[in-house]
ZABAMI-711713 format. One line per field, with one value per residue (C-alpha): residue number from 1; residue in one letter; x, y, z. Coordinates in steps of 0.5 Angstrom, whole numbers, plus 500, padded with zeros to 3 digits. Example, Ala and Ser with C-alpha at 12.3 -4.5 7.8 and 13.67 -1.06 7.14 Angstrom:
resi = (1,2)
resn = (A,S)
east = (525,527)
north = (491,498)
up = (516,514)
//
This chain:
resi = (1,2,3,4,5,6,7,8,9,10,11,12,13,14,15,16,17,18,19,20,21,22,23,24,25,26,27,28,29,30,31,32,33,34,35,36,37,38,39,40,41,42,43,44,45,46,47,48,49,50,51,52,53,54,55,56,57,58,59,60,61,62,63,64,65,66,67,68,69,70,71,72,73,74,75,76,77,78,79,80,81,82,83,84,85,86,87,88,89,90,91,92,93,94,95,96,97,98,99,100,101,102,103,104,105,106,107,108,109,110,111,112,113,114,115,116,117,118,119,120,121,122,123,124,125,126,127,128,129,130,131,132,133,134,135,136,137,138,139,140,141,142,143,144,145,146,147,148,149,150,151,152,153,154,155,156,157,158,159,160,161,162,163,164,165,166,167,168,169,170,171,172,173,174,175,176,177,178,179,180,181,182,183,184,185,186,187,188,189,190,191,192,193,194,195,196,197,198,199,200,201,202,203,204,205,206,207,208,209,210,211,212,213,214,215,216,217,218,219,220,221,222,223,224,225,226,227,228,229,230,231,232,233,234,235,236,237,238,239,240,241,242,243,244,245,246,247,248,249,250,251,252,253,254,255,256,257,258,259,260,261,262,263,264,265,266,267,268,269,270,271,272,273,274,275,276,277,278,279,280,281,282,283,284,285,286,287,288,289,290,291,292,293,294,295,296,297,298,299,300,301,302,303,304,305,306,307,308,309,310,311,312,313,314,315,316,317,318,319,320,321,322,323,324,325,326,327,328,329,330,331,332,333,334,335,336,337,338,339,340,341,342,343,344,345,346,347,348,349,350,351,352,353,354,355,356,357,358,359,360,361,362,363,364,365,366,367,368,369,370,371,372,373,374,375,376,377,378,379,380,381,382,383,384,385,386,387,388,389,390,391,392,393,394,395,396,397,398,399,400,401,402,403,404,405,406,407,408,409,410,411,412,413,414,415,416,417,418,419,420,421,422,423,424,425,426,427,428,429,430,431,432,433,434,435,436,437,438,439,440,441,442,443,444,445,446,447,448,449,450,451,452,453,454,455,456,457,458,459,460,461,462,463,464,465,466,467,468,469,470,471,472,473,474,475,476,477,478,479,480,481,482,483,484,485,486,487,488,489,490,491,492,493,494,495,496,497,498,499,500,501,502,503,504,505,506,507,508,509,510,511,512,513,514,515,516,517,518,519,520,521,522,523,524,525,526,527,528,529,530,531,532,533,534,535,536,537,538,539,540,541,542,543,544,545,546,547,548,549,550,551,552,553,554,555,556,557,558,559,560,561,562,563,564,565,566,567,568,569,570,571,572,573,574,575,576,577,578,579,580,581,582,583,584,585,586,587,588,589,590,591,592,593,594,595,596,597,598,599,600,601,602,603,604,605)
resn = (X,X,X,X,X,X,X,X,X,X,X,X,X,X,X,X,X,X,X,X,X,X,X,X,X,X,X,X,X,X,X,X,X,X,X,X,X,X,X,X,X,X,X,X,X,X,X,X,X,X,X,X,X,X,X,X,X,X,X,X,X,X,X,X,X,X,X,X,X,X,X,X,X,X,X,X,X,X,X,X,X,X,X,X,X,X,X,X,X,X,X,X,X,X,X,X,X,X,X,X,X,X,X,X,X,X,X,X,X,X,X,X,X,X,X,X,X,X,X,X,X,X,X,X,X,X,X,X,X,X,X,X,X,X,X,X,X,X,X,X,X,X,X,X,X,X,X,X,X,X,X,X,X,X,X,X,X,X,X,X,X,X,X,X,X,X,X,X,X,X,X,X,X,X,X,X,X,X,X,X,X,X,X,X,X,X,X,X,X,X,X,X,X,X,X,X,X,X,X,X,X,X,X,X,X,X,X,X,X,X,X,X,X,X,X,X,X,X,X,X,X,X,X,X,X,X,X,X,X,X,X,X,X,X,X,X,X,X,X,X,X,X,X,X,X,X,X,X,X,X,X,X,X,X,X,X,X,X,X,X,X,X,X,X,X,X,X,X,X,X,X,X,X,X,X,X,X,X,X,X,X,X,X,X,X,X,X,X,X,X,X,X,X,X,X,X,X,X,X,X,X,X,X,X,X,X,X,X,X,X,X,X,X,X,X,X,X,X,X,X,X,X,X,X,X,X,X,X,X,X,X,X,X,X,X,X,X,X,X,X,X,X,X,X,X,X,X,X,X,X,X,X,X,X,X,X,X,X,X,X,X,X,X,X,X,X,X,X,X,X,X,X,X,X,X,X,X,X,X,X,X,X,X,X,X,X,X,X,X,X,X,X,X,X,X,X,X,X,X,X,X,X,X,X,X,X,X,X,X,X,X,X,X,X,X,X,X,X,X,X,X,X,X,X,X,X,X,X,X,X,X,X,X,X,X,X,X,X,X,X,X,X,X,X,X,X,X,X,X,X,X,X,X,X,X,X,X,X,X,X,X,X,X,X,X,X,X,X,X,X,X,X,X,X,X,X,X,X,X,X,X,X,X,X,X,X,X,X,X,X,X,X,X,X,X,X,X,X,X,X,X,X,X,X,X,X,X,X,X,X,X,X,X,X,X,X,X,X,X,X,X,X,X,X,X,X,X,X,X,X,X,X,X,X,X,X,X,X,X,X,X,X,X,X,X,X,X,X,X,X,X,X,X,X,X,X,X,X,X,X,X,X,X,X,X,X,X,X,X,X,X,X,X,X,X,X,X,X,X,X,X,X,X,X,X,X,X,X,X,X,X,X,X,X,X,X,X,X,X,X,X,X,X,X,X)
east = (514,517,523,529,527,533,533,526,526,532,527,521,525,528,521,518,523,523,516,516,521,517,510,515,517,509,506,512,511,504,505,511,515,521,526,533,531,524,528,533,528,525,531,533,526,527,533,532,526,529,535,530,526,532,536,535,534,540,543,540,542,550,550,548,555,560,555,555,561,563,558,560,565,571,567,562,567,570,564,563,569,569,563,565,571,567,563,569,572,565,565,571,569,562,565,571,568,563,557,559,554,552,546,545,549,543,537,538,541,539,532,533,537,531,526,530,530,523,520,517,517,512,515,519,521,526,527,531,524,527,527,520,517,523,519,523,523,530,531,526,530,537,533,534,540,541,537,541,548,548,550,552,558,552,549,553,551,543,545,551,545,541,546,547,540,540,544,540,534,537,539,532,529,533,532,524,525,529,535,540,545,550,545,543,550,551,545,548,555,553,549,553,559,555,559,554,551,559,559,553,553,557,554,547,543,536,536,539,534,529,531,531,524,522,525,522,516,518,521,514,510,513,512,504,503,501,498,492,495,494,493,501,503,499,501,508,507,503,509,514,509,509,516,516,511,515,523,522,515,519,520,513,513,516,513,507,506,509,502,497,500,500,493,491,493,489,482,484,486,479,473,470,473,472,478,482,480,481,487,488,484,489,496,492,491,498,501,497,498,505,506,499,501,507,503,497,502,506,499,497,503,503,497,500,503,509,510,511,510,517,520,515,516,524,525,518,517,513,513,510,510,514,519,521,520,526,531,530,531,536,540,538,541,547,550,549,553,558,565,573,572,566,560,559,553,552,553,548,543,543,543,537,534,534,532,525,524,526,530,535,537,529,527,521,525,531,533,534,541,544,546,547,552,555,562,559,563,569,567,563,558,553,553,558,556,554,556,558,553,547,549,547,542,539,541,538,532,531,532,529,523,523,525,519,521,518,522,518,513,517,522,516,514,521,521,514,518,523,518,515,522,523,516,516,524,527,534,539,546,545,540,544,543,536,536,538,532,530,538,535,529,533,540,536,534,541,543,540,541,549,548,545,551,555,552,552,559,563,570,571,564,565,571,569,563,569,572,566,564,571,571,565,567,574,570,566,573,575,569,571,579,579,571,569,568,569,576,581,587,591,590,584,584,579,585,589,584,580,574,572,576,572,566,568,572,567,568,575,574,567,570,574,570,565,569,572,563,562,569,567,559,562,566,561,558,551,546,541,544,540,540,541,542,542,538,543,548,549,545,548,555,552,550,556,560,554,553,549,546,539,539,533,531,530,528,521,518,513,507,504,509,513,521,523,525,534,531,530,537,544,548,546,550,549,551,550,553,555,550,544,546,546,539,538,543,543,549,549,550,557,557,564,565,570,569,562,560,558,557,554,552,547,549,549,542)
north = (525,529,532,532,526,526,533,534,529,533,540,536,533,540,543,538,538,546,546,540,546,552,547,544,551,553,547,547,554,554,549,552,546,549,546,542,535,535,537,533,527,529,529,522,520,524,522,515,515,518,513,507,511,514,509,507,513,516,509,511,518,514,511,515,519,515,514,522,523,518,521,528,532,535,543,539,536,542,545,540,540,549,547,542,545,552,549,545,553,555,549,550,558,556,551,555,562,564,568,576,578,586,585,579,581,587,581,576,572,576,573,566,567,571,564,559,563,563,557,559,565,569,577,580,588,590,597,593,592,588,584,582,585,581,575,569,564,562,564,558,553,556,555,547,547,552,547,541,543,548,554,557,553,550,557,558,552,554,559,554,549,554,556,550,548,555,551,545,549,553,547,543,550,550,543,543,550,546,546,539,537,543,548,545,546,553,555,551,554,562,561,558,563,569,573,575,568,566,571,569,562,563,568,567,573,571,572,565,562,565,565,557,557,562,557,552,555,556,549,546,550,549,542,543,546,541,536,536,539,532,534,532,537,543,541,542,549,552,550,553,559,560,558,564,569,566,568,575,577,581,574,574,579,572,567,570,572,565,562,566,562,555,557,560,553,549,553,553,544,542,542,544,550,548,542,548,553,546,547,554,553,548,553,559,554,551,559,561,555,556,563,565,564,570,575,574,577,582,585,584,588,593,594,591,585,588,591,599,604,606,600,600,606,605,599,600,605,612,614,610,615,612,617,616,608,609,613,607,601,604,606,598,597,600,598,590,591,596,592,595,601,604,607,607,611,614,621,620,616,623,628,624,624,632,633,628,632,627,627,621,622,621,619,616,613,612,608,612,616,612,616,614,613,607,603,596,592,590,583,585,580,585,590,586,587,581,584,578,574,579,581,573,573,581,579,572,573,579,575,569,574,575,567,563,557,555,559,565,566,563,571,574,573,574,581,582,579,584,591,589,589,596,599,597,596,603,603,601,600,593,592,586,582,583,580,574,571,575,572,564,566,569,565,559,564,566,560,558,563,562,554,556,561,556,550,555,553,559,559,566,566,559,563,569,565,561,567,570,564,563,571,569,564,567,572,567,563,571,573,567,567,574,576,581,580,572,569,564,567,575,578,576,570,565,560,565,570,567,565,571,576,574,576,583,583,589,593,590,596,594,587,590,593,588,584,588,589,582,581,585,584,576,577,581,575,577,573,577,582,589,591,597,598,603,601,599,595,589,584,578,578,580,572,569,573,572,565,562,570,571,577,582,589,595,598,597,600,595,599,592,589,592,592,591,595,597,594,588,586,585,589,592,593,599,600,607,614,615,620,615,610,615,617,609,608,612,615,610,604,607,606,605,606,604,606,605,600,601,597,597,593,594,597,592,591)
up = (776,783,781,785,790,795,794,797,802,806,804,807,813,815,815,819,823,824,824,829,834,833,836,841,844,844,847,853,854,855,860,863,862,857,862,860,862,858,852,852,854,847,843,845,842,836,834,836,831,826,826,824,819,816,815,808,806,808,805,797,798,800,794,789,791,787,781,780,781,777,771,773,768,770,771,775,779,779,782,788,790,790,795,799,800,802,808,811,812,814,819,823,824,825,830,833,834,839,837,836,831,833,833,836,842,843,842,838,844,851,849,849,856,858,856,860,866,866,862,858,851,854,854,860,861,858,855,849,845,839,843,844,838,832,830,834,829,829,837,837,833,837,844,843,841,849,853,849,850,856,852,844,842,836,835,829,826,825,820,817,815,812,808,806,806,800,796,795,794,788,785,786,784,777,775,777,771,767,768,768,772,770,771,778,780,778,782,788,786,785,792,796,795,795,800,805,805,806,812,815,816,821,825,829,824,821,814,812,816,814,806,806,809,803,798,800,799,792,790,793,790,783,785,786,778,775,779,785,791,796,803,806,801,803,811,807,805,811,815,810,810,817,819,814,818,825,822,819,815,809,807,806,800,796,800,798,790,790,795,791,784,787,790,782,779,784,783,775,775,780,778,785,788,795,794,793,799,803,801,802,809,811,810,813,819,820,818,824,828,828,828,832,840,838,833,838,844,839,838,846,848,843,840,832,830,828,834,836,832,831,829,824,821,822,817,812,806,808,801,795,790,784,783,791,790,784,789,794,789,785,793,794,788,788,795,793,786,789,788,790,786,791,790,782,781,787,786,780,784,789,783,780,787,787,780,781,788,793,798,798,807,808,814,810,805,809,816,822,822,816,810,803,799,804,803,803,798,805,807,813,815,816,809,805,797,792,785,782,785,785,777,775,778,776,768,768,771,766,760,762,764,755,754,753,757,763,768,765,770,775,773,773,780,783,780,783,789,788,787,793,797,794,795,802,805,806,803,809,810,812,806,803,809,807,800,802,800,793,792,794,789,784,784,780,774,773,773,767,764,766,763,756,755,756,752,745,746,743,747,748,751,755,758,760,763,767,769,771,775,778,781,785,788,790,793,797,799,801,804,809,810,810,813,819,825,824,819,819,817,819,824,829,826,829,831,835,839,845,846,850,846,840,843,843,837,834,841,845,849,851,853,858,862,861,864,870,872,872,877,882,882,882,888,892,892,889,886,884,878,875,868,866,859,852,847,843,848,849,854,852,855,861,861,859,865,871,869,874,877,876,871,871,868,872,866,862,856,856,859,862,864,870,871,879,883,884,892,890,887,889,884,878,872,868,860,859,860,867,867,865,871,875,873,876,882,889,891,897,892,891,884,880,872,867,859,858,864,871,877,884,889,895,901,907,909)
//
């Protein structure tokens, strides 16, 4: 008996839909056909066929609403209302806010442009190789979005129904463990606010995206444990585990012990193994289908499918010793708990580090120019602390892991899941950010375990429960009224900043002298820019200022792939020091600087 049906209709809908996204980019790339007209042509398809198949599903799933919350009791309603009430929130600001993530202005966002300058995904010079080198599979679904509508205004959007997507997985997974409809509930609830997964879904990062695709490799793995995987189910999971593979690879490190269980289960079920490597034969397949074209060009351009040594080596552990492999969980650790009161435990974290012999500011064990202790509870999109959430989760997946219940083994393989996250990612400042998935994987474990407290019925126990659950979702409601660089009230409040300023609102001194560049470069009449830029600057502005320029890079640190020459542009813009720029820039080109920009145009030919 399938679990949850409607549930997992929206979780097979949406992989075949971002399945269908990742191959449809591919297949027009091959072809240099990745223009606006064809995508929108395909869309029209697409939404005209799913109008017709969905309609009667779509009418069930409607009329099931009044009956739950007929049947619903007072806290469940209470539950609903705390999570519909949170997305309304996140809507309007994923709706009113331009994209302005950090991260996402460096090479999130520069290389979509890149790929509809040229028609294809293929990679181009830059001298900012994260761009190239970071697996792009949620650029490819916000791509459609940008040949649909013409530009980011829907960016934000991609990252809000991951999250919400999340939420739906937490609660499938709980009720497939066992857990009833309360249960199903909690889990949707202690992920839905868990302060970085409010904070992102209004942003254009990664990591929601890819934790919906490691859960739904989970939900439909526990789905093939007691029966014979039929084909359609096996194309399922070779598409989540490739969409996986294709948004970020840590993600593997979950989405992975939970294949290698489903493919257990399968060769112990069937009589002949051949069926259950057919079945494993299938995933790889559709993993390398979907994933392939951009490993195969990651590995031709760099010699590695994971890009150039230094980005490797800037985020992966190069110790593995146990005592080194403890600092960094216990790091890890400590900066996802921390609360208001700070870094509790750091300093015995540092002073247990030096007694075992190990350096807690490592290189090896630590991301380049960062240092432990980190302030991450303030609710910053990028580093916000979960101590709440994370707490559920870590107790109840503890305790389940001793219960004999069917969620056992389920814990045991998120705490695999865990050990492997700290055996192999460096501690870094940002780190909770990149637990989202282990969040997703775990949420269910404390759910239950939250549910069973509450089911033993003693009043003192059942109120702290409440409590503890209602702190939860205060921080996630805080997280985003109050929430950096994006919230709905206070200062630089998404109703009273423009557009154009909450793009800059993490650096405002760069958006002035960003837009005094593009002022003068426009008003020289130039169509044909240069980028100069650091490697860690922001591309992105430069192609909402000079919409309508072509924009190339005259740096490259692609040895195959040539940048052009300052000869060859009209103007360049430079994001540098001074002294940098005019490393780039002849004295004949009269370049003019303000704060960190510089600009130039070609003198009269």
């Amino acid at each position: 008996m399938i679990v949850a049906p409607a549930r997992l209709g929206l979780i097979r809908a949406g992989l075949v839909l971002g399945g269908g996204a990742v191959l449809l980019v591919e297949l027009l790339s091959a072809f240099g056909l990745l223009y606006r007209g064809i995508i929108i042509a395909l869309w029209a398809l697409v939404a005209v066929a799913a109008a017709w198949f969905g309609r009667h599903r779509a009418r069930a799933i409607a009329a099931r609403v009044p009956a739950f919350w007929r049947d619903a009791g007072r806290g469940e309603r209470v539950m609903v209302a705390m999570l519909v009430s949170l997305f309304l929130a996140e809507l309007v600001v994923a709706l009113r806010s331009p994209p302005n993530n950090f991260d996402s202005q460096t090479y999130h966002l520069p290389k979509i442009e890149h790929w509809v300058a040229q028609g294809d995904v293929g990679f181009y010079p830059t001298v900012i190789d994260r761009q190239l080198a970071m697996a792009p599979g949620a650029e490819y679904l916000l791509l459609h979005l940008r040949l649909l509508t013409g530009g980011d205004a829907l960016y934000n959007l991609v990252q809000l129904a991951a999250g919400a997507g999340g939420a739906i997985i937490a609660s499938r997974i709980a009720a497939q463990l066992g857990g009833a409809r309360r249960a199903q509930l909690i889990a949707a609830l202690i992920f839905g606010t868990t302060p970085i997964v409010v904070l992102e879904a209004t942003s254009t990062q990664t990591d929601l995206v890819v934790a919906l695709w490691v859960g739904s490799v989970a939900t439909l793995v526990l789905d093939e444990l007691h029966r014979r995987t039929p084909w359609t189910a096996a194309l399922l999971l070779g598409v989540a585990a490739g969409l996986v593979l294709l948004t970020k690879a840590t993600g593997l490190l979950a989405a992975g012990p939970m294949l290698i269980w489903w493919f257990a289960t399968q060769v112990r079920r069937r009589p002949v193994v051949v069926r259950a490597l057919a079945g494993a034969a299938i995933v790889a397949a559709l993993m390398a289908v979907i994933s392939g074209p951009y490993l195969w060009r990651v590995q031709s351009t760099y010699g590695h499918p994971l890009g150039p040594a230094h980005l490797r080596d800037s985020i992966s552990m190069q110790r593995h010793d146990p005592a080194s492999v403890l600092i960094n969980a216990l790091r890890i650790a400590e900066t996802a708990l921390e609360t208001p009161a700070g870094a509790v435990g750091s300093a015995q974290i540092i002073d247990l580090a030096h007694a075992l012999g190990v350096d807690p500011q490592a290189r090896d064990i630590t991301y380049w120019g960062a240092e432990y202790p980190y302030e991450s509870w303030p609710p910053d999109e990028d580093r916000v602390s979960l101590p709440v959430q994370g707490a559920l989760v870590l107790i109840g997946a503890f305790v389940l892991l001793w219960r004999r219940s069917p969620a056992r083994l389920y814990a045991a393989l998120f705490w695999f899941a865990v050990l492997a996250y700290v055996v192999t990612v460096k501690w870094q400042p940002w780190g909770n950010r990149l637990v989202v998935f282990l969040v997703l994987l775990g949420t269910p474990l404390g759910a239950l375990w939250v549910d069973s407290l509450l089911a033993s019925r003693r009043r003192v126990l059942n109120w702290a429960v409440v409590l503890v659950l209602a702190g939860g979702a205060v921080a996630g409601g805080a997280s985003v009224a109050f929430g950096w660089p994006r919230r709905l009230v206070g200062p630089h409040s998404v109703f009273t900043m423009s557009r154009a300023d909450e793009r800059f609102v993490r650096r405002p001194e760069w958006g002035r002298d960003y837009q005094w560049a593009a002022a003068q470069v426009r008003a020289s009449g130039a169509r044909r820019v240069g980028l100069l830029q650091g490697y860690n600057t922001w591309e992105y502005p430069w192609w909402i200022l000079l919409r309508g320029d072509e924009l190339v890079s005259l740096q490259s640190l692609q040895p195959d792939l040539k940048a052009a020459g300052i000869d060859t542009v009209d103007a360049v813009v430079c994001v540098d020091p001074p002294i940098s720029c005019a490393f780039y820039i002849p004295p004949s080109w009269n370049p003019q600087t303000q704060g960190s920009v510089t600009y130039a145009i070609h003198p009269p030919r």
